[in-house]
C-alpha positions as CSV (number, residue, x, y, z in Angstrom):
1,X,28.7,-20.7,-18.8
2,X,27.5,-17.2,-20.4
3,X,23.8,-16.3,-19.3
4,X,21.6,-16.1,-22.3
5,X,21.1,-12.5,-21.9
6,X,24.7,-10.9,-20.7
7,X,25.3,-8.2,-21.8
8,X,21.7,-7.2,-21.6
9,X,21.5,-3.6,-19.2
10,X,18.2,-2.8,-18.2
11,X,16.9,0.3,-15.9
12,X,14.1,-1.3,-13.9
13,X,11.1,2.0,-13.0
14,X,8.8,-0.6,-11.6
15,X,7.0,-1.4,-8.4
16,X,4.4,-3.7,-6.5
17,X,3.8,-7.2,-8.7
18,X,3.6,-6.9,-12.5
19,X,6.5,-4.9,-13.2
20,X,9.2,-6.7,-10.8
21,X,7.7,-10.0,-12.1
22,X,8.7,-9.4,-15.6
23,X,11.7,-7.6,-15.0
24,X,12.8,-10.4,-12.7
25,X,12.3,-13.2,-15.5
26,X,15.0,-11.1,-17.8
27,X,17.3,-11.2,-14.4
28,X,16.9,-14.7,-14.0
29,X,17.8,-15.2,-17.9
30,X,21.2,-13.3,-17.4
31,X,20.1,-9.6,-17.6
32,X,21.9,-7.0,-15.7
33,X,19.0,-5.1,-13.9
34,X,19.6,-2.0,-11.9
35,X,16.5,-1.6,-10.0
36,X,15.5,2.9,-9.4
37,X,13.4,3.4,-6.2
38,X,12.4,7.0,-5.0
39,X,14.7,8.2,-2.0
40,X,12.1,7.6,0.8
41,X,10.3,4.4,1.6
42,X,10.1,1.5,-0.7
43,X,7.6,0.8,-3.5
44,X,6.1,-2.3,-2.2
45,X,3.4,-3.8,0.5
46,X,4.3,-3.0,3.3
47,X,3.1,-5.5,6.3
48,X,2.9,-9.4,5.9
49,X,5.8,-11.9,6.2
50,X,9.3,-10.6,6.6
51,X,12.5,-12.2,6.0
52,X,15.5,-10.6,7.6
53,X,13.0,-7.5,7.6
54,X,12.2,-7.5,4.4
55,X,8.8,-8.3,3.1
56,X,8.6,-11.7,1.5
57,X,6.4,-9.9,-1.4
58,X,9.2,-7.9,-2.2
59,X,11.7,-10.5,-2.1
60,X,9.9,-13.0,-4.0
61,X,9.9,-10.8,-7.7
62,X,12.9,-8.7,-7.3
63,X,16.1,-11.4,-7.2
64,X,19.1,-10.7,-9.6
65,X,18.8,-7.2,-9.2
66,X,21.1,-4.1,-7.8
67,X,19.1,-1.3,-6.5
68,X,19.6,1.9,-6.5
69,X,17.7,5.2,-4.9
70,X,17.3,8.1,-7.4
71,X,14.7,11.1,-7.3
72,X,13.7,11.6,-11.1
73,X,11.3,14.5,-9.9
74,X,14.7,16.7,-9.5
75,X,16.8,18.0,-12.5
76,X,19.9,16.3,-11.3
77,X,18.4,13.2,-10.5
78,X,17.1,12.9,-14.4
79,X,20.5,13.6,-15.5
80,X,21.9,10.6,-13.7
81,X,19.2,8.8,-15.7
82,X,19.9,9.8,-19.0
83,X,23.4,9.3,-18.1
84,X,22.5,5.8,-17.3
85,X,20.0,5.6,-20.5
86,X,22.7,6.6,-22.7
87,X,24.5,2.5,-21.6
88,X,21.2,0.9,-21.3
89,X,19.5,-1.4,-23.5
90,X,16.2,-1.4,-21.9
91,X,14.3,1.0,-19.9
92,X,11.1,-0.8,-18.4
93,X,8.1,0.6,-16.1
94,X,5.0,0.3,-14.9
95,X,3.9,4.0,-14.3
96,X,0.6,5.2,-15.4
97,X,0.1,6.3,-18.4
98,X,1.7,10.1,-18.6
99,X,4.4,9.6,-16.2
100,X,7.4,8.8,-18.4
101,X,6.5,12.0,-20.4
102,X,6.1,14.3,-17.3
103,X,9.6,13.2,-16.0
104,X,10.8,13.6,-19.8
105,X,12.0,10.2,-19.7
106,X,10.1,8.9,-22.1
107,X,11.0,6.6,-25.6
108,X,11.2,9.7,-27.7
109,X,13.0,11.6,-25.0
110,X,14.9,8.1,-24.6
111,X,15.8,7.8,-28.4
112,X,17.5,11.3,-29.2
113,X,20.9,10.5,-27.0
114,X,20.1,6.4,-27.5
115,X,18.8,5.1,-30.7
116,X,19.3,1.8,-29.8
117,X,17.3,1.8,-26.5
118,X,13.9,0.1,-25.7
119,X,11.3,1.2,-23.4
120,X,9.0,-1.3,-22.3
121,X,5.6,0.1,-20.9
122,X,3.1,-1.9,-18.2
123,X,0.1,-0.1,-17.7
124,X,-3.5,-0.7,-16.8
125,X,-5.1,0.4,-20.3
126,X,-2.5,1.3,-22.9
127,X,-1.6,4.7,-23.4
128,X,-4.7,5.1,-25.8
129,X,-8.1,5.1,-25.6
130,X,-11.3,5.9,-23.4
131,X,-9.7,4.0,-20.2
132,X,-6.0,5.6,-20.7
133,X,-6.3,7.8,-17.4
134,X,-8.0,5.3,-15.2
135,X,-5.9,3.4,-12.4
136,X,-5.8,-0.4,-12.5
137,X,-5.3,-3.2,-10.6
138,X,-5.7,-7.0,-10.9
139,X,-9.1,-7.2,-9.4
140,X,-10.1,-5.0,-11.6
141,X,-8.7,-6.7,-15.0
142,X,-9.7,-9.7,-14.1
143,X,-13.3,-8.3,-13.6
144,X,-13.4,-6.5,-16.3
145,X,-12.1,-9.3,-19.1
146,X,-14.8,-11.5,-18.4
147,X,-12.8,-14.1,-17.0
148,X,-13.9,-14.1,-13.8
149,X,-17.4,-14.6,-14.9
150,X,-17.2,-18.0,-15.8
151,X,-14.7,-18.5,-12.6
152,X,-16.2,-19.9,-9.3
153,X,-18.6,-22.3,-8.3
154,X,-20.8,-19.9,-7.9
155,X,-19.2,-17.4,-10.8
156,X,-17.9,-14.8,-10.3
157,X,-14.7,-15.7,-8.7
158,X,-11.2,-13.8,-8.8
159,X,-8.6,-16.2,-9.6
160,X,-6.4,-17.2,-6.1
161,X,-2.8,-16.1,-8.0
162,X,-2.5,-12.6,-9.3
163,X,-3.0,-13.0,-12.9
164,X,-3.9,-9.9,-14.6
165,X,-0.4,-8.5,-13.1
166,X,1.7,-12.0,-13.4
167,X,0.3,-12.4,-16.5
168,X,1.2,-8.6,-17.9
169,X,4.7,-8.9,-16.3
170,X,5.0,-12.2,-18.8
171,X,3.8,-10.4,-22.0
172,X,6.3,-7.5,-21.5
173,X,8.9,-9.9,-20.9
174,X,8.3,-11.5,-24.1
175,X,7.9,-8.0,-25.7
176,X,11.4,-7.0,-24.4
177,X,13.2,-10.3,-26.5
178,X,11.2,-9.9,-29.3
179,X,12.6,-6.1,-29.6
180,X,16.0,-6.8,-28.7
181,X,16.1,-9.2,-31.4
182,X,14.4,-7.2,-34.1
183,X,17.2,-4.3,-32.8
184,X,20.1,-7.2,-33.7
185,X,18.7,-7.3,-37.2
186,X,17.4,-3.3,-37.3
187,X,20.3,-1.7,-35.0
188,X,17.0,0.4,-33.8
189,X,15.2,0.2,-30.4
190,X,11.4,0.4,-30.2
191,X,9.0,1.1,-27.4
192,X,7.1,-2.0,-26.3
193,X,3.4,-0.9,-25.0
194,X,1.4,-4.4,-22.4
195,X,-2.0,-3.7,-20.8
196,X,-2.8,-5.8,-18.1
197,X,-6.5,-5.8,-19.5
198,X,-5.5,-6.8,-23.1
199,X,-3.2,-9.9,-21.2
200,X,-6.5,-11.0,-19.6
201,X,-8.3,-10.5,-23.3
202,X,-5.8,-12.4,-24.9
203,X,-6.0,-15.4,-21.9
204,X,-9.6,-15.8,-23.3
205,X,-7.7,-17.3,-26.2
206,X,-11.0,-20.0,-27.4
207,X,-13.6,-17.8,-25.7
208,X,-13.1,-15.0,-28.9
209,X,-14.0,-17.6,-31.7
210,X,-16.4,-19.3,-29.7
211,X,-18.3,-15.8,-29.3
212,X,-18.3,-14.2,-32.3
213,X,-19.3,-17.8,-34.0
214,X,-22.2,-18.9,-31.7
215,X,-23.2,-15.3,-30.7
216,X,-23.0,-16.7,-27.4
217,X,-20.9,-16.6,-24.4
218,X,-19.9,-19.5,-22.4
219,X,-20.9,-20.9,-19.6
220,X,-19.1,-21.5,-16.2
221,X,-16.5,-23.8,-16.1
222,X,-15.2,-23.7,-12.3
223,X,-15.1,-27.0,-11.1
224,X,-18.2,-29.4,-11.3
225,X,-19.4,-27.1,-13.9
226,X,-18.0,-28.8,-17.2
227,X,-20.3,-30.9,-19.2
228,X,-18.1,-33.2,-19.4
229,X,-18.4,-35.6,-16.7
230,X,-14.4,-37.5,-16.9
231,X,-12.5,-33.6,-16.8
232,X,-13.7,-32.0,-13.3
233,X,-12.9,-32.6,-9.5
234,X,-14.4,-35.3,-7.7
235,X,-14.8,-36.5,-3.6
236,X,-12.8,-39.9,-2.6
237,X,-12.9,-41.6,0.9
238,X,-10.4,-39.0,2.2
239,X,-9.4,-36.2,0.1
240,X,-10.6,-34.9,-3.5
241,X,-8.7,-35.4,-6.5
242,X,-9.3,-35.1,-10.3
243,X,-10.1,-36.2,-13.4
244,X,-8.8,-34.7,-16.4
245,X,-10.0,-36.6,-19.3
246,X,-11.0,-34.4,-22.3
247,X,-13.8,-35.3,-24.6
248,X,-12.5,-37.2,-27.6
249,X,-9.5,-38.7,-25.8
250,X,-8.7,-42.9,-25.4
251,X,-8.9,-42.6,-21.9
252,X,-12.8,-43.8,-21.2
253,X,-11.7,-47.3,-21.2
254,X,-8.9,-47.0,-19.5
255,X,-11.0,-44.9,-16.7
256,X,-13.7,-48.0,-16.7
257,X,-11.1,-50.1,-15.9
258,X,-9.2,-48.0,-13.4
259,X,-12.5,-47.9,-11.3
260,X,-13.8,-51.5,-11.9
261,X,-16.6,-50.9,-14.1
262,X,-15.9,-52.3,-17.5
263,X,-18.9,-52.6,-18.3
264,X,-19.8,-49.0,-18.7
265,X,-17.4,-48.6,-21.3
266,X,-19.3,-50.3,-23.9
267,X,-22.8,-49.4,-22.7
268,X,-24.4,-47.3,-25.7
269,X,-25.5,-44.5,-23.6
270,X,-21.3,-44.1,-23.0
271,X,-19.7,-45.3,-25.6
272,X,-19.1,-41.6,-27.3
273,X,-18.3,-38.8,-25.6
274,X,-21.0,-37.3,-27.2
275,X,-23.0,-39.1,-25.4
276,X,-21.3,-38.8,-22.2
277,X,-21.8,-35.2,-22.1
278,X,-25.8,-35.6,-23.1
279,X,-25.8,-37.6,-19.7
280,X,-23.3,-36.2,-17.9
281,X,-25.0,-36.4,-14.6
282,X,-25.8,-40.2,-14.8
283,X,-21.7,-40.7,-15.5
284,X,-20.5,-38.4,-12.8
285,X,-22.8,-39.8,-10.1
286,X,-21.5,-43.3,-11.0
287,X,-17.7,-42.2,-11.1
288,X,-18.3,-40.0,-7.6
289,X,-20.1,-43.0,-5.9
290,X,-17.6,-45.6,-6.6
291,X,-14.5,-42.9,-6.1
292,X,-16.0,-42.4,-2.3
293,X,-15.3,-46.5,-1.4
294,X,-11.1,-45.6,-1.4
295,X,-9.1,-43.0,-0.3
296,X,-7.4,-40.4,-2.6
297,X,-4.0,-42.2,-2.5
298,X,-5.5,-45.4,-3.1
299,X,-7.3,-44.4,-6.3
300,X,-4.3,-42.3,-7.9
301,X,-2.6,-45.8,-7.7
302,X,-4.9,-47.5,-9.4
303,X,-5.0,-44.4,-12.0
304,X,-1.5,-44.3,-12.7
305,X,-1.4,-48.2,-13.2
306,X,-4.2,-47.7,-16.0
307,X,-2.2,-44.3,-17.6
308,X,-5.9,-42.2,-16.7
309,X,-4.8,-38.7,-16.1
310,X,-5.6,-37.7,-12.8
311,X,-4.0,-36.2,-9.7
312,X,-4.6,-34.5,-6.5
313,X,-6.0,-31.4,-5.5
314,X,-2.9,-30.2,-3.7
315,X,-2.6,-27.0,-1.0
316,X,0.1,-24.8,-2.0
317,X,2.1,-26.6,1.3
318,X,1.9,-30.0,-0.7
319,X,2.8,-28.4,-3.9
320,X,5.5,-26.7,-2.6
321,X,7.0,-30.4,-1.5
322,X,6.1,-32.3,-4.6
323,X,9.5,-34.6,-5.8
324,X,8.4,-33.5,-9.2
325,X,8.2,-29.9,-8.4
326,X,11.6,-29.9,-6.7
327,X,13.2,-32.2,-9.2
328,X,12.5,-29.5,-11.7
329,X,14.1,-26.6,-9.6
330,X,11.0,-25.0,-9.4
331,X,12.2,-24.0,-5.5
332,X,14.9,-22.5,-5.2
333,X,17.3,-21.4,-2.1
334,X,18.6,-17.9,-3.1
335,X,20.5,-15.5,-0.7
336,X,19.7,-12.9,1.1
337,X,21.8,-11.2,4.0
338,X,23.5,-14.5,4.6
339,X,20.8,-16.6,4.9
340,X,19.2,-18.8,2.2
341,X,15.5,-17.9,1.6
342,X,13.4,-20.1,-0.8
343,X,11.7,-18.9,-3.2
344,X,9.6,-19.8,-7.1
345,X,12.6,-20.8,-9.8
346,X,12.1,-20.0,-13.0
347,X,10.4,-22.3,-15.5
348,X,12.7,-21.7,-18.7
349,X,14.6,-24.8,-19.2
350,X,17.6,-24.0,-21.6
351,X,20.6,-26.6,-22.9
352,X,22.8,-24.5,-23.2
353,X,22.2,-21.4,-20.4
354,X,21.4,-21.9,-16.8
355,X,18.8,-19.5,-14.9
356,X,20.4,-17.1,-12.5
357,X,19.3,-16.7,-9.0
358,X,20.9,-13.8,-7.0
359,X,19.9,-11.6,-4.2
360,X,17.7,-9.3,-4.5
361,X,18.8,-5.9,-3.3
362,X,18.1,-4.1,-0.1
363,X,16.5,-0.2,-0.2
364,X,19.4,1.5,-2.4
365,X,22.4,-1.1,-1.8
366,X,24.1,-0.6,-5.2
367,X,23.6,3.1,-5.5
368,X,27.4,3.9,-4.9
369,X,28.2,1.0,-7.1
370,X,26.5,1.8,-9.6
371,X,27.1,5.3,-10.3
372,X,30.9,5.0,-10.0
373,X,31.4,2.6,-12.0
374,X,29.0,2.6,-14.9
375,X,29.1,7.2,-14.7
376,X,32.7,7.4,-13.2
377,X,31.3,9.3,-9.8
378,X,33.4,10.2,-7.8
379,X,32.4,9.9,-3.9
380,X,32.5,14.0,-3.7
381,X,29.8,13.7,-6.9
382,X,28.0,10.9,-4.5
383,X,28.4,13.0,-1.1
384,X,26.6,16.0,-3.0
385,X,24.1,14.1,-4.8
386,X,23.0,12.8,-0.9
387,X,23.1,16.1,0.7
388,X,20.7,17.2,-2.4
389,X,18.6,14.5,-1.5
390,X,19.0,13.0,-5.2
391,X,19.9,9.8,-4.3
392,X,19.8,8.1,-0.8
């Protein structure tokens, strides 16, 4: 079966989380991705959990790649590059903003000997602006958007996954299909620009409106914090689970009679979820009381009889062994040295392409590879290159 993206070459200049991330969706999709690392010590977090001495962190956004160690600080190391550019499809980074041009391996360095190429940009801020030259991180995005403000029980809270970079790494994967398929109709590359503070803007998604139309900003909504008292987390006998029953959905009734309290349904201070929400704290103290005579288990049953959506609030070790998580591949066991390490799969369900899960490179594994047979090297061309301290 052909990968939905063979045929698809694309020079990886990306470290740490956001960059690998969305570099290693396009692998898992079919891409060819030759991942470039510095000759020195790898661009990653160091320390942590290790798998067959690599660091788990490392290993868990960089499969279906082939890595390679060049210097682009040093005239011949360039070279290689636009050697390499002149084959590729897609160049894509996550330097700050400056970088590609100081190395003069920018898109409109890029474009003169490839019109056909795309460059795909990560950065903190954009390339524009009064924030262009200011470092940034995900603590710092997610601070900044405002999300974190109505995160938390107390707010402010930063969210437990990494979502200003996982989310940036998604957006320029996106950006890189949407350009190679404009280039099929265009024959013309383009350079693709993703923030990591204009991913967390655009995450605020019904926040914009509901600003700019009210001329206020809403309120917390961490757990317990909702108005509505049948869509938040609530205590059982053992362990908590939730409700996630929206206002204006069918599911009051069918709630009432999950719990044994028909009645309530047709009360007139309930019977809307209008109303519901004007006495939210009346309907959540009668739904937590009578949730604390069973255990978790023991209500979910009763739930899932009556079609109420509701579930439990899993650790990551419970998620992680769900049926429904593992029936939908969503671990996967993907080599590395010989051994199987498991790690996220991709989420990407295609009829007529499978996902591809290979293993990720060690510190410069490909390098010889690579340059003799995509540049013709020869292992004297290699040999010097070394001695030079080009490539490692």
């Amino acid at each position: 079966m052909v990968a939905a993206l063979d045929g698809v070459l694309i020079l990886e200049l990306t470290q740490t989380l956001a960059g690998p991330f969305g570099a290693m969706i396009l692998g898992d999709l079919g891409a060819e991705i030759i991942k470039i690392e510095p000759p020195g010590v790898r661009h990653n977090l160091e320390g942590g959990i290790s798998f067959k001495d690599e660091s788990v962190y490392f290993l868990a956004v960089n499969r279906n790649k082939k890595g390679i160690t060049l210097d682009l600080k040093t005239p011949e190391g360039k070279e290689v590059f636009l050697e390499l550019s002149k084959k590729a499809d897609v160049v894509f980074d996550n330097y700050r903003t400056g970088v590609l041009e100081k190395l003069g391996v920018d898109y409109e360095s890029l474009r003169r000997i490839n019109p056909r190429i795309i460059s795909c940009s990560i950065t903190g801020f954009g390339s524009s602006g009064p924030y262009r030259d200011r470092p940034a991180y995900d603590l710092l995005v997610q601070a900044m958007s405002g999300g974190m403000s109505i995160t938390g029980n107390p707010p402010p809270a930063r969210a437990g996954l990494p979502i200003g970079d996982l989310c940036g790494g998604m957006f320029a994967a996106h950006g890189v299909l949407a350009a190679l398929y404009a280039r099929e109709r265009t024959g013309k590359g383009q350079k693709i620009e993703v923030a990591l503070l204009d991913g967390q803007i655009a995450l605020l998604t019904y926040c914009v409106p509901d600003f700019f139309v009210s001329g206020r900003a809403g309120g917390p909504v961490g757990i317990g914090q909702r108005a509505d008292p049948t869509y938040q987390m609530f205590k059982t006998k053992d362990e908590p689970i939730v409700i996630a029953i929206p206002p204006g959905t069918r599911f009051w009734e069918s709630l009432c009679r999950a719990l044994g309290v028909e009645e309530l349904a047709s009360n007139p201070r309930f019977d809307s979820a209008m109303k519901r929400r004007d006495n939210s704290s009346e309907v959540t103290a009668i739904i937590q009381k009578k949730l604390l005579t069973k255990s978790a288990a023991e209500w979910l049953a009763c739930f899932l009889k009556e079609g109420v959506p509701a579930g439990p609030v899993n650790t990551i070790e419970k998620a992680l062994i769900d049926e429904q998580v593992w029936h939908q591949e969503m671990v996967v066991p993907v080599d590395f040295g010989g051994e199987a390490v498991l790690l996220a799969g991709n989420p990407i369900k295609m009829s007529g392409t499978d996902p591809i899960y290979r293993s990720p490179p060690t510190f410069g594994q490909h390098t010889d590879a690579v340059l003799s047979q995509m540049l013709g090297y020869s292992s004297a061309k290699l040999a010097e290159l070394r001695r030079e301290k080009v490539i490692e």
